[in-house]
N, C-alpha and C positions, 0 to 999 in steps of 0.2 A: 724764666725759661720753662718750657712744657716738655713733659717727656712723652716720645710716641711710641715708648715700647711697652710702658706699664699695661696696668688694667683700666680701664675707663667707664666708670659705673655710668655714668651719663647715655652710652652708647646703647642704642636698642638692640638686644640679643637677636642671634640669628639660630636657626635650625631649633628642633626637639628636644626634650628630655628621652630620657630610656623610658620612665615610663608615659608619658604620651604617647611613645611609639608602641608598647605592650598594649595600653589599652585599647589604641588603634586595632590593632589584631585581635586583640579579644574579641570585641565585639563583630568586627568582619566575620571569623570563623564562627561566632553564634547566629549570624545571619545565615552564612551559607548553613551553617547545619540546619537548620528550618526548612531552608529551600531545597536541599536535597533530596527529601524522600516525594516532591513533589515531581521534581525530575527524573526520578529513577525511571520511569517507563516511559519517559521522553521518545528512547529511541526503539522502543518497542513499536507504539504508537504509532511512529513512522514507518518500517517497517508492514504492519498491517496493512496502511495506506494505499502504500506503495505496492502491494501482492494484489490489492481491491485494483489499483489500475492498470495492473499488468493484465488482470485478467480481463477486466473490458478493455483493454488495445487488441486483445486476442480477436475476442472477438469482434472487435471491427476487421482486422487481418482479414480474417476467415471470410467476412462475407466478402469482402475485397477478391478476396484470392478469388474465388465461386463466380464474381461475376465477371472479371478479368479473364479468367482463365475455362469458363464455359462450364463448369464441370459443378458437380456437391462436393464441399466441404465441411468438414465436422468437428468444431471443440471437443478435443477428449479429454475429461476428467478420471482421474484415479483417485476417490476419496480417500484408500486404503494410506496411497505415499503421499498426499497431498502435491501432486504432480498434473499436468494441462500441456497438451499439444496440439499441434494441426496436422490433419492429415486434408489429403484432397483424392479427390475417385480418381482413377485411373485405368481404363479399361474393365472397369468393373470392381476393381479392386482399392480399398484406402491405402493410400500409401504414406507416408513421411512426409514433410519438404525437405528437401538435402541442401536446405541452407542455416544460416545460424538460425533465424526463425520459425524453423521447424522441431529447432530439441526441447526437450521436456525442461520445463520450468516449473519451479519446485515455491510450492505457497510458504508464506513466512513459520518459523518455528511456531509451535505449541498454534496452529493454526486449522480448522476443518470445515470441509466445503461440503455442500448438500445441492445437491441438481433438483428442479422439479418442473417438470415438462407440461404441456396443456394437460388438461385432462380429457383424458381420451386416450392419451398417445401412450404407450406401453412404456413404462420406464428404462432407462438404459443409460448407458454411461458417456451422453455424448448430444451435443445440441448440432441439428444441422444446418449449411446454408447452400440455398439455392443459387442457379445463375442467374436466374432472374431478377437478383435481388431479394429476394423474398426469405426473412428466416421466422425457425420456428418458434413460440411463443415461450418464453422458459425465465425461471427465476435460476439466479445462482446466489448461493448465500453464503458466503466466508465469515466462521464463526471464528472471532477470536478466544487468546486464552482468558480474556479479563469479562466476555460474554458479552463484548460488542459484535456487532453483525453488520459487515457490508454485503448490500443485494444489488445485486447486477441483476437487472430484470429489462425482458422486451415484452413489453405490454400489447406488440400485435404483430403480424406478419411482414408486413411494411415499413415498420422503422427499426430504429437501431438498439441494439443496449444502451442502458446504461446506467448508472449507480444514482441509487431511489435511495430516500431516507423513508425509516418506517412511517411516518403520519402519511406518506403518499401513496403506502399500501394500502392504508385503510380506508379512503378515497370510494 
């Protein structure tokens, strides 16, 4: 007679020890702490990215709006708050858009922007577009806080922005 309640060395164990299961974890949390401070600015990163294509969507907006709507329109930059709007002429005058697309939008933290117009053109705080399509030549340069640089640049009157890497500055 066999008994099926005892112990049965024969039988292949199932499930862990305690510590197979510690050293499991041990080594997990030694892996992630390695990888941690690679990721810390993960979402920083992003962030940045993300403020570099806000800013050239703008300015597609902008010349959209200008030839749609007949009139000059103007990317405004405020270096000071790190802040970009649209305005559009109106009688002579810039006015707002009084839709969600026309509020100030505000560049990533620890974030600064630098305008720089043809040369020739008097500096000022703001790129314009025509309705003819036609905008004006200008780099915009969003320095991060780690000293990467995305440039939103229109290399000529006729085409559009858009984001250069440096080697194609030096071109």
């Amino acid at each position: 007679m066999i008994s099926t309640t005892g112990h049965n060395p024969d039988k292949a164990r199932a499930g862990f020890t305690l510590f197979e299961l510690i050293a499991v974890l041990v080594l997990i949390a030694t892996l992630l702490g390695l990888a941690a401070p690679s990721l810390r600015g993960f979402g920083r990163g992003r962030a940045d990215a993300d403020a570099a294509a806000g800013v050239l969507a703008m300015t597609h907006m902008a010349r959209n709006l200008a030839a749609t709507m007949g009139t000059v329109s103007r990317l405004n930059i405020d270096d000071e708050t790190g802040t970009y709007w649209v305005t559009v002429q109106q009688a002579g005058v810039y006015e707002e858009l009084q839709t969600d697309q026309g509020r100030h939008f505000r560049l990533a933290d620890g974030m600064t922007v630098r305008l720089e117009l043809a040369t020739g053109v008097e500096m000022r705080p703001y790129v314009q577009f025509l309705p003819d399509g036609r905008t004006e030549q200008a780099m915009i340069s969003l320095i991060c806080r780690n000293e990467d640089v995305y440039s939103i640049y229109c290399p000529a009157a006729t085409e559009m922005f858009r984001i250069v890497e440096p080697w194609e500055l030096e071109q």
